[in-house]
C-alpha positions in Angstrom: 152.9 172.0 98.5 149.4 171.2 99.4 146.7 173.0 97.4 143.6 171.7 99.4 141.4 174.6 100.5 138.4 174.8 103.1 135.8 174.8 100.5 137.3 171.4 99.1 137.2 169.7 102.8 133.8 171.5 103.2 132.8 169.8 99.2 134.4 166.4 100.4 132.5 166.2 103.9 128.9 167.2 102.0 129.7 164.7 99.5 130.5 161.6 101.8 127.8 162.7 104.4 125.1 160.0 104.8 122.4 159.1 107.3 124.2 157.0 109.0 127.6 158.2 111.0 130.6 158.0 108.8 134.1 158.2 111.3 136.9 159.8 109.6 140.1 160.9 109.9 142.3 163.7 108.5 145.2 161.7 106.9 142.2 159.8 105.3 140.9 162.4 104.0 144.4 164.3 102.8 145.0 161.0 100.9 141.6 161.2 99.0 142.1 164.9 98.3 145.7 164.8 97.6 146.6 167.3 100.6 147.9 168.0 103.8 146.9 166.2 106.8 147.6 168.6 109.1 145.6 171.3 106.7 143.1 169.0 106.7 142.8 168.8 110.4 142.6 172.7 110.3 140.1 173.0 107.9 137.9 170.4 110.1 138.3 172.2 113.4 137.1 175.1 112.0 134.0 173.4 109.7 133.1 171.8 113.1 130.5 175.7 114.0 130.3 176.4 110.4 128.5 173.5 109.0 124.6 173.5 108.4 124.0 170.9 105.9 126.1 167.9 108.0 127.1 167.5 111.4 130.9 167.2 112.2 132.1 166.4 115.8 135.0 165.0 117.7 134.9 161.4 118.1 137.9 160.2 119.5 141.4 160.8 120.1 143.9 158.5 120.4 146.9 158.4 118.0 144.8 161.4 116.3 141.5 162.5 116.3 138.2 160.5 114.5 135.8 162.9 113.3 131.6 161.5 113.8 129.9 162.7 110.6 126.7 162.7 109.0 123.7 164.0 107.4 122.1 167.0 109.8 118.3 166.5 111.0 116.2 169.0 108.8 
Protein backbone atom coordinates (compact mmCIF):
# COMPACT_ATOMS: atom_id res chain seq x y z
CA UNK A 1 0.00 0.00 0.00
CA UNK A 2 1.23 3.35 -0.85
CA UNK A 3 2.05 5.64 2.07
CA UNK A 4 2.88 8.85 -0.04
CA UNK A 5 0.91 11.90 1.32
CA UNK A 6 0.21 15.50 -0.18
CA UNK A 7 2.71 17.09 1.95
CA UNK A 8 5.44 14.58 0.61
CA UNK A 9 4.47 15.50 -3.23
CA UNK A 10 4.14 19.15 -2.05
CA UNK A 11 8.04 18.54 -0.17
CA UNK A 12 9.24 16.77 -3.50
CA UNK A 13 7.91 19.49 -6.02
CA UNK A 14 9.61 22.52 -3.64
CA UNK A 15 12.63 20.48 -3.54
CA UNK A 16 13.23 19.83 -7.38
CA UNK A 17 11.77 23.27 -8.35
CA UNK A 18 14.42 25.44 -10.20
CA UNK A 19 14.46 28.52 -12.43
CA UNK A 20 14.32 26.92 -15.25
CA UNK A 21 11.09 24.50 -16.18
CA UNK A 22 11.48 21.06 -14.92
CA UNK A 23 8.63 18.59 -17.03
CA UNK A 24 7.58 15.82 -14.96
CA UNK A 25 5.48 13.12 -14.69
CA UNK A 26 3.52 11.18 -11.95
CA UNK A 27 4.96 7.64 -12.37
CA UNK A 28 8.32 9.59 -12.15
CA UNK A 29 7.73 10.91 -9.38
CA UNK A 30 5.81 7.64 -7.53
CA UNK A 31 9.14 5.86 -8.45
CA UNK A 32 11.38 8.56 -6.58
CA UNK A 33 8.91 8.59 -3.61
CA UNK A 34 8.18 5.06 -3.53
CA UNK A 35 4.25 5.52 -4.14
CA UNK A 36 1.39 5.46 -6.07
CA UNK A 37 1.20 6.89 -9.49
CA UNK A 38 -2.19 7.40 -9.60
CA UNK A 39 -1.96 9.05 -5.82
CA UNK A 40 0.58 11.02 -7.17
CA UNK A 41 -1.42 12.31 -10.03
CA UNK A 42 -4.14 13.31 -7.34
CA UNK A 43 -1.94 14.95 -5.13
CA UNK A 44 -0.74 17.10 -8.34
CA UNK A 45 -4.15 18.05 -9.51
CA UNK A 46 -4.99 19.35 -6.51
CA UNK A 47 -1.28 21.20 -5.58
CA UNK A 48 -1.89 22.78 -9.15
CA UNK A 49 -4.25 26.26 -6.99
CA UNK A 50 -2.63 25.50 -3.85
CA UNK A 51 1.03 26.21 -4.54
CA UNK A 52 2.71 29.66 -3.83
CA UNK A 53 6.31 28.94 -3.62
CA UNK A 54 6.41 26.99 -7.35
CA UNK A 55 4.32 26.98 -10.20
CA UNK A 56 2.70 23.67 -11.35
CA UNK A 57 0.73 23.42 -14.61
CA UNK A 58 -0.40 20.95 -17.25
CA UNK A 59 1.94 20.50 -19.91
CA UNK A 60 0.93 17.88 -22.01
CA UNK A 61 -1.10 14.91 -22.44
CA UNK A 62 -0.46 12.14 -24.39
CA UNK A 63 0.06 8.62 -22.94
CA UNK A 64 -0.42 10.66 -19.48
CA UNK A 65 0.00 14.00 -18.44
CA UNK A 66 3.68 16.16 -18.20
CA UNK A 67 3.51 18.48 -15.47
CA UNK A 68 5.61 22.35 -16.36
CA UNK A 69 7.28 23.15 -13.14
CA UNK A 70 9.38 25.65 -11.64
CA UNK A 71 10.37 28.28 -9.30
CA UNK A 72 7.38 31.14 -8.96
CA UNK A 73 8.27 34.91 -9.82
CA UNK A 74 8.62 36.76 -6.32
Amino acid sequence: MSSISRCTVHAYLVETADTEPTYLRARDIASELDGSPKAVAQYLSQLQNDLTDVSLEQWGRSKSTTWRLEMSES
